[in-house]
VOVEX-528671 format. One record per residue (C-alpha): residue number from 0; x, y, z. Coordinates in nm, 4 decimals, always signed. Layout:
VOVEX-528671
+-----+----------+----------+----------+
| num |       xx |       yy |       zz |
+-----+----------+----------+----------+
| NUM |        X |        Y |        Z |
...
+-----+----------+----------+----------+
end
This chain:
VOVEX-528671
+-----+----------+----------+----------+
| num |       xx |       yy |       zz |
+-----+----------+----------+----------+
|   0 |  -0.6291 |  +1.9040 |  +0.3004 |
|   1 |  -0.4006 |  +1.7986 |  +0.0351 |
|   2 |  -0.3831 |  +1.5789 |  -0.2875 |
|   3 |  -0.2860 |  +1.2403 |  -0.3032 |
|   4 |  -0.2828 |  +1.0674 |  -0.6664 |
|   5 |  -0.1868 |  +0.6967 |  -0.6561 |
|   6 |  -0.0502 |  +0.5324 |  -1.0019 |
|   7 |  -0.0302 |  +0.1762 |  -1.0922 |
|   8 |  +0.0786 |  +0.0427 |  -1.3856 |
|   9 |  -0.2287 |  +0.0499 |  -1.5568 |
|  10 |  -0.2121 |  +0.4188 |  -1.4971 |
|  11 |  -0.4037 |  +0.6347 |  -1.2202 |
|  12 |  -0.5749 |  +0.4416 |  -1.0011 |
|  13 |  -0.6929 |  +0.6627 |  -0.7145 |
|  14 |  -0.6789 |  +1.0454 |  -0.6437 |
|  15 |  -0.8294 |  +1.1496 |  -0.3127 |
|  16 |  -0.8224 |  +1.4528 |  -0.0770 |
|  17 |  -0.6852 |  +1.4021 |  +0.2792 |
|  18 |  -0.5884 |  +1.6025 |  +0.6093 |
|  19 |  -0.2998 |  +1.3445 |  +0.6970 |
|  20 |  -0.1333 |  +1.0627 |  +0.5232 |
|  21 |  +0.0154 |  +0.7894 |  +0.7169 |
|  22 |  +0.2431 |  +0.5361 |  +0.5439 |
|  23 |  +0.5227 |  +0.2434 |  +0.6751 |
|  24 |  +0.8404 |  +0.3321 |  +0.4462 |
|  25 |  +1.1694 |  +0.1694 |  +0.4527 |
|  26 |  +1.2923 |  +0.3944 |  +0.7305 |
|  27 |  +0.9896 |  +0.3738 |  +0.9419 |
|  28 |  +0.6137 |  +0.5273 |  +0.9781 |
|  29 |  +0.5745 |  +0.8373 |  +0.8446 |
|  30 |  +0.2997 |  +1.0798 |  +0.9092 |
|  31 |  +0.1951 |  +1.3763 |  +0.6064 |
|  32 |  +0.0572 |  +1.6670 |  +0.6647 |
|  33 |  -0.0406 |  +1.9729 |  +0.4213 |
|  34 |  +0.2843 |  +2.1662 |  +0.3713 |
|  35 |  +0.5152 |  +1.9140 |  +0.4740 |
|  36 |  +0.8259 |  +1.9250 |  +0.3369 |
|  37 |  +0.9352 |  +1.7789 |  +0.0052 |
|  38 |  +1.0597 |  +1.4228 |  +0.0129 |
|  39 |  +1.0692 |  +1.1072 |  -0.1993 |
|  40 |  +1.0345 |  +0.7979 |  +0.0546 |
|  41 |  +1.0426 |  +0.4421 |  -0.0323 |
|  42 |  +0.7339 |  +0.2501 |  +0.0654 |
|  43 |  +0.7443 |  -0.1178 |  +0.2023 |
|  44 |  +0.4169 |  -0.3757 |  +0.1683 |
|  45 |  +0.2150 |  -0.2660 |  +0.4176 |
|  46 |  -0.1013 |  -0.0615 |  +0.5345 |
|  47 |  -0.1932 |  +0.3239 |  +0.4460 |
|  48 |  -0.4209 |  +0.5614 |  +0.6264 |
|  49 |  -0.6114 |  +0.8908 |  +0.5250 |
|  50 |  -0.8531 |  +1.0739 |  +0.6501 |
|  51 |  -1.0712 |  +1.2207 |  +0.3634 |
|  52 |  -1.4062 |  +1.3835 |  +0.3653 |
|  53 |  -1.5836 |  +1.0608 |  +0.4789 |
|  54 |  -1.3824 |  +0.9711 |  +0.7442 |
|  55 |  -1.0856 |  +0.7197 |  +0.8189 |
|  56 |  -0.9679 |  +0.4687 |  +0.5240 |
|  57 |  -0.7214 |  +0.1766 |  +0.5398 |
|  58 |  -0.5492 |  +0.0778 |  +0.2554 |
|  59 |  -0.3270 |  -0.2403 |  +0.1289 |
|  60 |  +0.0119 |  -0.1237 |  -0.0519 |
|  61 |  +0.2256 |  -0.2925 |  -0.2444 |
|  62 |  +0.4879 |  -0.1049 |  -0.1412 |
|  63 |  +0.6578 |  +0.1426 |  -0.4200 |
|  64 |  +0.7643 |  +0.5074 |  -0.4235 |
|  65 |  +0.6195 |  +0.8274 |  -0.2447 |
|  66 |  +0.6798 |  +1.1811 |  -0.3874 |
|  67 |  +0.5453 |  +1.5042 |  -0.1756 |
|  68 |  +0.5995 |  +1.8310 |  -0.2823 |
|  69 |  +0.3642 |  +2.1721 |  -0.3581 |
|  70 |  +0.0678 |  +1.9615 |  -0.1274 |
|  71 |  +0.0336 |  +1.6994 |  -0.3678 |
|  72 |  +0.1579 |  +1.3283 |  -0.2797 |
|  73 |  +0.1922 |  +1.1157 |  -0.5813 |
|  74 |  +0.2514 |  +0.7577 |  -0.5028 |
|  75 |  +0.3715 |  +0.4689 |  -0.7543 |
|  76 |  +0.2792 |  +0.1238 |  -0.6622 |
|  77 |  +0.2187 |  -0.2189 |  -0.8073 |
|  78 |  -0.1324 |  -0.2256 |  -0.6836 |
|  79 |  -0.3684 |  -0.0435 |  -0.3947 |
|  80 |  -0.7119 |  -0.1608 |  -0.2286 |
|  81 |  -0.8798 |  +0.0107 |  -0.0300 |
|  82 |  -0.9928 |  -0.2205 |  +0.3040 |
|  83 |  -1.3625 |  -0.2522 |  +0.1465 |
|  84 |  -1.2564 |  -0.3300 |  -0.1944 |
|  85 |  -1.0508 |  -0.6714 |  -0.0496 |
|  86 |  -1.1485 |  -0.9954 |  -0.1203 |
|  87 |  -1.0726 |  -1.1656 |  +0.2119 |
|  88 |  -1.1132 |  -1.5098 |  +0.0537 |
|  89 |  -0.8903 |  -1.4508 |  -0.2555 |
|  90 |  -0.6196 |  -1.3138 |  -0.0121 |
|  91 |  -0.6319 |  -1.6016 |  +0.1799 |
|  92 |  -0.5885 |  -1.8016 |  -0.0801 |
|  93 |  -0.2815 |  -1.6054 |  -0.1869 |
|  94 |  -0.1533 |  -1.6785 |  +0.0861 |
|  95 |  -0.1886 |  -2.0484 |  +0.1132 |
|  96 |  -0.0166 |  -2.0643 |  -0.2369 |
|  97 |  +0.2935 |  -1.8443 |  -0.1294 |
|  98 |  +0.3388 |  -2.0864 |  +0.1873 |
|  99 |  +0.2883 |  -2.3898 |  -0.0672 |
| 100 |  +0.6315 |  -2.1849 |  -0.2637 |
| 101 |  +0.7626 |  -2.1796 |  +0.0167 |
| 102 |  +0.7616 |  -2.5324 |  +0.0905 |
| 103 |  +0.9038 |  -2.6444 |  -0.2706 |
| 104 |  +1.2554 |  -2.6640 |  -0.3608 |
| 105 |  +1.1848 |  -2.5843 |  -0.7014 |
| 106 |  +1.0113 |  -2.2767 |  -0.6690 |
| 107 |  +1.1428 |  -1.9166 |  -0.6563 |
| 108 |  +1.1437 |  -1.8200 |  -0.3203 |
| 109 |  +1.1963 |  -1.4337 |  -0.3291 |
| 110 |  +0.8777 |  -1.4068 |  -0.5444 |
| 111 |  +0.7034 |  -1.6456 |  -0.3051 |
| 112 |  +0.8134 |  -1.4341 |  +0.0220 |
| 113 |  +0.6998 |  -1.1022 |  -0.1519 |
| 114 |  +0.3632 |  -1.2818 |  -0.2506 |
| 115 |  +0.3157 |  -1.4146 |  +0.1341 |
| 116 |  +0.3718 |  -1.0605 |  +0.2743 |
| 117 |  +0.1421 |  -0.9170 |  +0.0356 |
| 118 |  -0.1518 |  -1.1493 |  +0.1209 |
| 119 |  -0.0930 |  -1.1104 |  +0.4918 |
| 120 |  -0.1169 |  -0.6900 |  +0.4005 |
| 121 |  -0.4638 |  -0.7531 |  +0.2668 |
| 122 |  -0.5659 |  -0.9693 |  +0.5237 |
| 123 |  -0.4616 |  -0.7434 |  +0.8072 |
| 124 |  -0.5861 |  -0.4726 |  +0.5968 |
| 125 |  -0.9195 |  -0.6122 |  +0.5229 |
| 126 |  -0.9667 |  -0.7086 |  +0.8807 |
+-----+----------+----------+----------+
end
């Protein structure tokens, strides 16, 4: 078992215990277990899985940065949920606005693309 802490901007958000960590980065899946080596990995929007005391937990990431070193994984994202914490509803309502950006010439369409993947995260997640 190792340490995983999980910071958002409004400061820690999660710290949990876990066997393995599995997370999508920009260079692929990645698997983490205790004593791994060090390594700072860029993480893209997608799903994360532990397995901590209770069993197997999915979680929605919005992507961010992964540090692992001395058993403890600290990871810096712009928000986390864990699959039972999602409101399925509000997601998919995310998501109907992003493909309404999409749509409109006037709208930004970077922020509206990042918004879209992130609601289809927590959907998947949540399902």
């Amino acid at each position: 078992m190792f340490k995983v802490q999980v910071i958002t901007p409004l400061g820690e958000n999660k710290t949990m215990e876990t066997s393995i960590l599995n997370v999508r980065t920009t260079t692929g899946d990645m698997g983490i277990l205790s004593n791994h080596m060090p390594i700072v990995a860029m993480l893209q929007i997608s799903m994360m899985s532990t397995i901590e005391g209770d069993g197997r937990h999915r979680y929605a990431v919005a992507g961010g940065v992964l540090y692992f070193a001395d058993n403890v994984a600290t990871i810096l994202t712009d928000a986390i949920e864990r699959s039972d914490e999602i409101d399925i509803e509000r997601a998919r309502r995310a998501k109907e606005r992003a493909e309404r950006a999409l749509k409109d010439p006037n709208s930004d369409i970077r922020k509206a693309e990042v918004s879209l993947k992130r609601a289809l995260n927590r959907i998947d997640v949540a399902s």
